[in-house]
N, C-alpha and C positions, 0 to 999 in steps of 0.2 A: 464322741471320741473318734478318733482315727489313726491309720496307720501311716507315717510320715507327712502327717497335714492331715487331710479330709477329716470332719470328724464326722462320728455320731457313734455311740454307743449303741443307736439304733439297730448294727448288726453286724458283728464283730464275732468273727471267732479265736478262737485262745491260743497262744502259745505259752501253756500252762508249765512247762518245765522252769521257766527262768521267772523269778521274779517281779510281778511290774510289768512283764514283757508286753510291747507292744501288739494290737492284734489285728489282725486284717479284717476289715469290714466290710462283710458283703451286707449291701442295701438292697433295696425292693426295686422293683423295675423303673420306679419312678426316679430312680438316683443313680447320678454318674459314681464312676470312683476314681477321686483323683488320689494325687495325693504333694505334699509339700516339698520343697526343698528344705529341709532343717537350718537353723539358724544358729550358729554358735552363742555359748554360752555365753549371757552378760551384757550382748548387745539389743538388740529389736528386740528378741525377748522383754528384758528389761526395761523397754520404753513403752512395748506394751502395758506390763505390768504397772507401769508408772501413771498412764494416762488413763488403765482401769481404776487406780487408787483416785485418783482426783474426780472420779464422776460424782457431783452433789446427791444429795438422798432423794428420796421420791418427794410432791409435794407433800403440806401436809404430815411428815413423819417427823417432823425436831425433835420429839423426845426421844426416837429410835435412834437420830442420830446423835443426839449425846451420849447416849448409853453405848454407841457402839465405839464412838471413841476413847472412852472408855476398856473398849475392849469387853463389856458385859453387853449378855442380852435383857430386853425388860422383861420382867412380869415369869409369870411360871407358864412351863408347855402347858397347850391345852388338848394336844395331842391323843394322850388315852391308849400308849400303845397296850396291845394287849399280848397274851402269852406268845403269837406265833408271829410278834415282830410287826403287825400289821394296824394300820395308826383306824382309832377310830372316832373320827370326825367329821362334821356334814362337809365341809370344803375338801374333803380328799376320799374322792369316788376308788372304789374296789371294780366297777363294773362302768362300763360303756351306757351310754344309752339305752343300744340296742342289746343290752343285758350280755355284753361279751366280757369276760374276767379278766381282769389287768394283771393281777399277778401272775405271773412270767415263772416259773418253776427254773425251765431250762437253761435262763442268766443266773440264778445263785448258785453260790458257791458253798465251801467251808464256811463256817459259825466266824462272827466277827463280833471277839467278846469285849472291843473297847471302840470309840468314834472318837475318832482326833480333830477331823477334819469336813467339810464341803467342797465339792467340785462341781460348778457347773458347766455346763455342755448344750449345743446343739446339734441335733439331730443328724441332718443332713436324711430329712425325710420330708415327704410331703404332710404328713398326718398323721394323728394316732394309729389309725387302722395299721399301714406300712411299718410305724416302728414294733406296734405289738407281734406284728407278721413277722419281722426278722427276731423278734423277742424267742416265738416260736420255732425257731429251726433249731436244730441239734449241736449242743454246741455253743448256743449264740453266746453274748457278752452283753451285756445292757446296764442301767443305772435304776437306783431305788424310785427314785419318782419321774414321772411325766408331765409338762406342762403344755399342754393344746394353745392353741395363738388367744382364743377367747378366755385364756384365765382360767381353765377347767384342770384342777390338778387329779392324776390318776398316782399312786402306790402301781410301784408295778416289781418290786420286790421286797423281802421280809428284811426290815431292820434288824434283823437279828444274824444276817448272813450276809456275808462281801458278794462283788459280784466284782467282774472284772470289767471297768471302765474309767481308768486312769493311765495305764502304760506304762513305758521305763520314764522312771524317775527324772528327772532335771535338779543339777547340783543349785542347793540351795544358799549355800553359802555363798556362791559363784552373784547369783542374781541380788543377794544383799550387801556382797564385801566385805564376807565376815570367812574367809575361807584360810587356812593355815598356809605357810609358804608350801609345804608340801601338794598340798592338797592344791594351789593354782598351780604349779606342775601336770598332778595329774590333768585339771581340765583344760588345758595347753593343747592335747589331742583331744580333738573330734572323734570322741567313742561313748556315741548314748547306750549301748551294751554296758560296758565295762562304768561308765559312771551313775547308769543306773542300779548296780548291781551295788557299789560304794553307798551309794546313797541308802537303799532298801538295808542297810547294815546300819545304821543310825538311829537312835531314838527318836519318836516322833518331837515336833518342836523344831530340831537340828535338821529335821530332813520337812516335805510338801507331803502333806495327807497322801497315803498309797492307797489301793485297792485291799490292803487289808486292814483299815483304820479307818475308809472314808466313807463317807454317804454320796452318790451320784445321783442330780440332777438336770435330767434332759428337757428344754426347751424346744417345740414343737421349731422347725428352720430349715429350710433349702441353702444351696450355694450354687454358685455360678462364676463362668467366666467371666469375667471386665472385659469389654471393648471397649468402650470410651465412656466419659463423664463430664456432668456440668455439675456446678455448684455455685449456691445461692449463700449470702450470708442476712442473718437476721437482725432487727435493732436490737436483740439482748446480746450479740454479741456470737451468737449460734450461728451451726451452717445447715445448711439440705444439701446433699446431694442425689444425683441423679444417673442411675447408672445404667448404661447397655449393657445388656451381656452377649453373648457369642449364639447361646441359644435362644436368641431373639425375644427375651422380657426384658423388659426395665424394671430396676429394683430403685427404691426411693428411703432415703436415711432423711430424715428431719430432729431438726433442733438437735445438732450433736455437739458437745462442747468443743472447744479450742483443744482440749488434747486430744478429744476421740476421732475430732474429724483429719488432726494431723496425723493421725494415724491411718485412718481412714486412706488416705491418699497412699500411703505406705503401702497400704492392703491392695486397694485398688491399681496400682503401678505392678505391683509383681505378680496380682492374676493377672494383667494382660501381657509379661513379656515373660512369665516363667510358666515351664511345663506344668499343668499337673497341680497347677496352686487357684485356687477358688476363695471366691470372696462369700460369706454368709450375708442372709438377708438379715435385716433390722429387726431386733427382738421387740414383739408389739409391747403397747403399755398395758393390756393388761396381763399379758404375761411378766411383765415386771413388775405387777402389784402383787400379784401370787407369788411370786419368786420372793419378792421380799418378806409377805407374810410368811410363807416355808421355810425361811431360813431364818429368819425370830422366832419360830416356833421348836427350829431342831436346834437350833445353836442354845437356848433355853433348857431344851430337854436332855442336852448332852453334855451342856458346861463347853461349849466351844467358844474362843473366844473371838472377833471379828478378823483376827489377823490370820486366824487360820481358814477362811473360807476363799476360794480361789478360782478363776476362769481356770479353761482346761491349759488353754497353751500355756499358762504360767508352770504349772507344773509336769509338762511333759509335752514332746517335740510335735506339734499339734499347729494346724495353718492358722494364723494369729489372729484373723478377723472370728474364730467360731469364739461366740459369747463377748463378743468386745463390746457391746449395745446392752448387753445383760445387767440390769441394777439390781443389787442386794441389799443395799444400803437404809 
């Protein structure tokens, strides 16, 4: 998650008075802090969100994917949460390795006595280590679970308590077309305050899972500048791209569909001529096979249904490339 762009819930601290509010994320030394130009309601947004919906399931999952068309999850959680929120399962580590404790005390918050929703998120860290580090500062802001580039999922807060890693609200209505003539008035002005605060006054459904109804998960992800790019296209119809960045690595996106890489190009064009705007690197596959396990296993255990699980920028003013490679599906 991030404060006008940049995300990561990685390390965030609160602006706890207002609702939703968005929070400024200090990173580990490994991470710049940029941050976005926000995007008005309805547009890029929305094509984002368009060409995250169109990404195909993982190989391999068709039954997932009919059930989630459906809008059900399969089969029953196998989760096992137990009394203090904390899931216990051999695919979802408590501890590091090196025997260091994931769950993060100082990101939870108030008691979170309903789950409406999923938000996934990238970091904007280099690694575990870094994100748990800014987990630990005073203050911080973070998300329930952790996912490392090799598919290693970490809990790194109590399902039982919110944390703050979603931000001010994004009108929902606006990004569907379902908004009252009044209410496209209000979103007429450019005020993520004031339409976040409208929004947080909404039952869940009518309004984008908030920080006190969602479950956040972080995807291990750096971002960077764009300086230039090439791009290859594949006989299935897929592209590669190949990117420079400013701080002198190349980041490489393979087999991305016809929507994500037109997107992709969108992302890539406004980190090289907008301040402050950063492109995330490509979420590995087997961070996507965990991602999708994790979220068949909470959307099961929470009665969530597919439509409610969400990239972060869909749901608040967030630089459009974090999670846009992320499959749930």
């Amino acid at each position: 998650m991030a404060t006008n762009g940049i995300s990561s819930t990685a390390s965030r601290s609160s602006l706890q008075s207002l609702p939703d509010a968005p929070q400024p994320h200090p990173t580990g030394a490994d991470s710049p802090q940029p941050a976005s130009s926000p995007s008005t309601p309805g547009n890029s947004q929305t094509l984002t969100r368009m060409a995250r919906d169109a990404r195909p399931p993982l190989a391999g999952q068709q039954q997932a994917a009919a059930a989630n068309a459906k809008g059900t999850a399969t089969g029953a959680s196998q989760l096992n949460i137990d009394d203090k929120g904390h899931v216990q399962h051999e695919r979802v580590l408590l501890k590091t390795a090196a025997g260091r404790e994931t769950i993060s005390p100082k990101i939870e918050r108030k008691e979170m006595p309903a789950v409406n929703g999923l938000i996934i998120h990238q970091t904007q860290s280099s690694s575990v280590n870094s994100t748990l580090n800014s987990y630990a500062q005073d203050g911080a802001n973070g998300a329930h679970f952790l996912i490392d580039k090799d598919g290693t999922i970490y809990q790194t807060a109590s399902l039982k308590r919110k944390t703050n890693h979603v931000g001010r609200l994004r009108s929902r209505c606006a990004q569907e077309k379902s908004c009252s003539p009044q209410e496209i008035k209000l979103n007429e002005k450019f005020d993520p305050i004031q339409e976040g605060l409208r929004e947080s006054k909404k039952p869940a459904r009518e309004r984008f899972p908030s920080n006190h109804d969602s479950i956040g998960i972080e995807l291990v992800g750096m971002a960077y500048k764009a300086k230039s790019h090439q791009e290859t296209s594949n006989p299935d119809g897929s592209f590669n791209f190949s990117v420079a960045t400013q701080e002198g690595r190349e980041l490489k996106y393979e087999n991305l569909s016809v929507e994500i890489a037109s997107q992709m190009r969108k992302e890539i064009k406004k980190s090289r001529i907008t301040d402050k705007y950063y492109l995330f690197e490509q979420v590995t596959n087997d961070q996507n096979e965990a991602l999708q396990w994790l979220t068949q296993q909470l959307r099961s255990e929470y009665s969530i249904p597919e439509s409610e699980v969400f990239a972060h920028p869909t749901v608040s003013y967030k630089t459009d490339s974090e999670a846009l490679t992320a499959q749930w599906r």
